[in-house]
KOLNU-144754 format. One record per residue (C-alpha): residue in three letters; x, y, z. Coordinates in steps of 0.1 Angstrom, whole numbers, plus 5000, padded with zeros to 4 digits. Layout:
<atoms>
<type: ALA | x: X | y: Y | z: Z>
...
</atoms>
This chain:
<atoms>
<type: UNK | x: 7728 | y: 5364 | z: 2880>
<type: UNK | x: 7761 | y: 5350 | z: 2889>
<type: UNK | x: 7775 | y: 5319 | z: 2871>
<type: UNK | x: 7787 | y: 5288 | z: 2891>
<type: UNK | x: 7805 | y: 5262 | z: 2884>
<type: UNK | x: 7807 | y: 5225 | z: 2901>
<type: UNK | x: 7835 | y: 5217 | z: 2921>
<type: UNK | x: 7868 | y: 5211 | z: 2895>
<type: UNK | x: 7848 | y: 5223 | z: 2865>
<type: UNK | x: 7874 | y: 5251 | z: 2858>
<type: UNK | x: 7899 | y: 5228 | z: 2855>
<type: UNK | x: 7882 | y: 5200 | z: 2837>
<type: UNK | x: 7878 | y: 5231 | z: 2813>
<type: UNK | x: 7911 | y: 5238 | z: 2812>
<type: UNK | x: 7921 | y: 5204 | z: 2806>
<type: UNK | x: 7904 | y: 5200 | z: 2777>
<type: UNK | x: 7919 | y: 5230 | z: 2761>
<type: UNK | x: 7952 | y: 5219 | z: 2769>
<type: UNK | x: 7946 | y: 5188 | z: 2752>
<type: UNK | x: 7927 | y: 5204 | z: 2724>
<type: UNK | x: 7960 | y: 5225 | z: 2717>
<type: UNK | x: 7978 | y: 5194 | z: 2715>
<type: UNK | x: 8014 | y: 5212 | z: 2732>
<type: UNK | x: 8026 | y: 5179 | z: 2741>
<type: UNK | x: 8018 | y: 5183 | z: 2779>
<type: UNK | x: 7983 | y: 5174 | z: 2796>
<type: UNK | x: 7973 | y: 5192 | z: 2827>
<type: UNK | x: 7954 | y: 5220 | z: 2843>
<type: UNK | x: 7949 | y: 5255 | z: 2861>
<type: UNK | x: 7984 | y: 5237 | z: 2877>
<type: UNK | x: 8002 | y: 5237 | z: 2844>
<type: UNK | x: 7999 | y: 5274 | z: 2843>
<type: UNK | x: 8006 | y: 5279 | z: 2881>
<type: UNK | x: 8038 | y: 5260 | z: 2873>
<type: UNK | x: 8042 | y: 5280 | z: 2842>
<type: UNK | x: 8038 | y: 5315 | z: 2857>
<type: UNK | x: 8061 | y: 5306 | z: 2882>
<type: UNK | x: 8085 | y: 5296 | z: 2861>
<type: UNK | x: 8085 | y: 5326 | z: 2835>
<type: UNK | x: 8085 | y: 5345 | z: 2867>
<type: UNK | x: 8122 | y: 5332 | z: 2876>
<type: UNK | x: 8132 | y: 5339 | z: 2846>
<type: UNK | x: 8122 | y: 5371 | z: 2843>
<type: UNK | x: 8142 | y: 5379 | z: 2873>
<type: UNK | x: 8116 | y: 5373 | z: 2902>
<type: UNK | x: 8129 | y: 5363 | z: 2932>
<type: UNK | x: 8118 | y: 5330 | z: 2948>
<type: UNK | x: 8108 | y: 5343 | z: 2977>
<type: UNK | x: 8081 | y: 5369 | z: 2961>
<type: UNK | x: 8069 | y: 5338 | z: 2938>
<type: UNK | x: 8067 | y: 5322 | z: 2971>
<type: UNK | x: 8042 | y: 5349 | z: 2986>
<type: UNK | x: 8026 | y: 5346 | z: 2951>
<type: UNK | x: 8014 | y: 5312 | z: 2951>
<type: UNK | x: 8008 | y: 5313 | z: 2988>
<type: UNK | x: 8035 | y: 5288 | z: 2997>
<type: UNK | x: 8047 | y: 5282 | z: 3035>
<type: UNK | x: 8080 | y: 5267 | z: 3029>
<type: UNK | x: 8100 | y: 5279 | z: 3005>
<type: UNK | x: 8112 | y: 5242 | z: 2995>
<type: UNK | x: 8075 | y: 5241 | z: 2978>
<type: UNK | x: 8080 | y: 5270 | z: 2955>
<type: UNK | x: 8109 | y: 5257 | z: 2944>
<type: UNK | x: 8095 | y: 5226 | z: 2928>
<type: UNK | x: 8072 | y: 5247 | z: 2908>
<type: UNK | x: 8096 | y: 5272 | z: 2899>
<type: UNK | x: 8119 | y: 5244 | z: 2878>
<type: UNK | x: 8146 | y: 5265 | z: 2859>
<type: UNK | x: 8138 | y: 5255 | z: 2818>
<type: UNK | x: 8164 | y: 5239 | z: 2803>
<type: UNK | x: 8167 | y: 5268 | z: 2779>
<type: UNK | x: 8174 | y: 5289 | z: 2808>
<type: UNK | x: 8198 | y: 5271 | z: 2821>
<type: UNK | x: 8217 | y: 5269 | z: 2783>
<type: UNK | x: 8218 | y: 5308 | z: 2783>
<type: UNK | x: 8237 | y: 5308 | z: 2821>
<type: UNK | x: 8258 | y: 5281 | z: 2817>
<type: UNK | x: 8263 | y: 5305 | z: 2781>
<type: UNK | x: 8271 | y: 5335 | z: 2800>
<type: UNK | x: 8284 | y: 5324 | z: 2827>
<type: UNK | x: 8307 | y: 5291 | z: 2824>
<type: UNK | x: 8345 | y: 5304 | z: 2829>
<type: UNK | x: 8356 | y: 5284 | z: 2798>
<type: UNK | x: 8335 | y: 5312 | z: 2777>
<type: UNK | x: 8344 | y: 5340 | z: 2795>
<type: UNK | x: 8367 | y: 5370 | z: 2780>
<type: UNK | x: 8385 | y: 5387 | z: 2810>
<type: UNK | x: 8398 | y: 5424 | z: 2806>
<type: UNK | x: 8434 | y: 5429 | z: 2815>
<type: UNK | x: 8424 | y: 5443 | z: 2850>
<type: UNK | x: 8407 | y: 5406 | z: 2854>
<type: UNK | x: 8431 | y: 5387 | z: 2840>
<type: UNK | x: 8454 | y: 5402 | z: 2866>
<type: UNK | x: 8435 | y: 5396 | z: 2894>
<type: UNK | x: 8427 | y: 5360 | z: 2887>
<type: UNK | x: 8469 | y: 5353 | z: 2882>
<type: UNK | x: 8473 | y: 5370 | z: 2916>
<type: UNK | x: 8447 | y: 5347 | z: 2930>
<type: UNK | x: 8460 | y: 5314 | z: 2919>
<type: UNK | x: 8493 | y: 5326 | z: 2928>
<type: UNK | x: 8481 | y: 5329 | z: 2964>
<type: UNK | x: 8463 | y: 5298 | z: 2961>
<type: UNK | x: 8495 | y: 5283 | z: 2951>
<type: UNK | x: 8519 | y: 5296 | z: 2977>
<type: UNK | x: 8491 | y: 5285 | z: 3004>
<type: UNK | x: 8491 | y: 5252 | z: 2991>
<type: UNK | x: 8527 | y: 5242 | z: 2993>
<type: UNK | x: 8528 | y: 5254 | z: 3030>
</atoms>
């Protein structure tokens, strides 16, 4: 005996145990496509296997449901930002030598 469903009754289901949870967000089976998507990134998935993933033609699509979280984007900008980075001597070096360069061709 198999079990069917109407047409949207998985998500109406959904819904109401998103709003039953009470997270602050309403939605449906799209809040966890989003979701997955999103974890996905930031586990280190590339956009373009996401985009396979959840079937999308044009990459531009993925991309508005693979948003970066803002805590994500706290931990690059953390890690990355070249105000907070410590160079070793080697790197220190090489970035002096560059704005040297970057110097000389500027007056020429």
């Amino acid at each position: 005996m198999a079990l069917e469903f109407e047409p949207n009754r998985l998500t109406q289901l959904v819904r109401d145990y998103v709003d039953a949870a009470e997270i602050g967000k309403t939605g449906s089976c799209h809040l966890f496509r989003h979701t997955c998507a999103t974890l996905m990134l930031e586990g280190g998935a590339d956009i373009r296997f996401i985009q396979q993933l959840l079937g999308h033609e044009k990459l531009e699509t993925t991309q508005i449901y693979a948003q970066v979280s803002i805590r994500m984007l706290k931990e690059v900008h953390t890690r990355t930002h070249p105000a907070r980075l410590t160079l070793d001597a080697d790197t220190a070096e090489l970035v002096a030598e560059l704005a040297a360069e970057a110097a000389e061709d500027a007056e020429e």
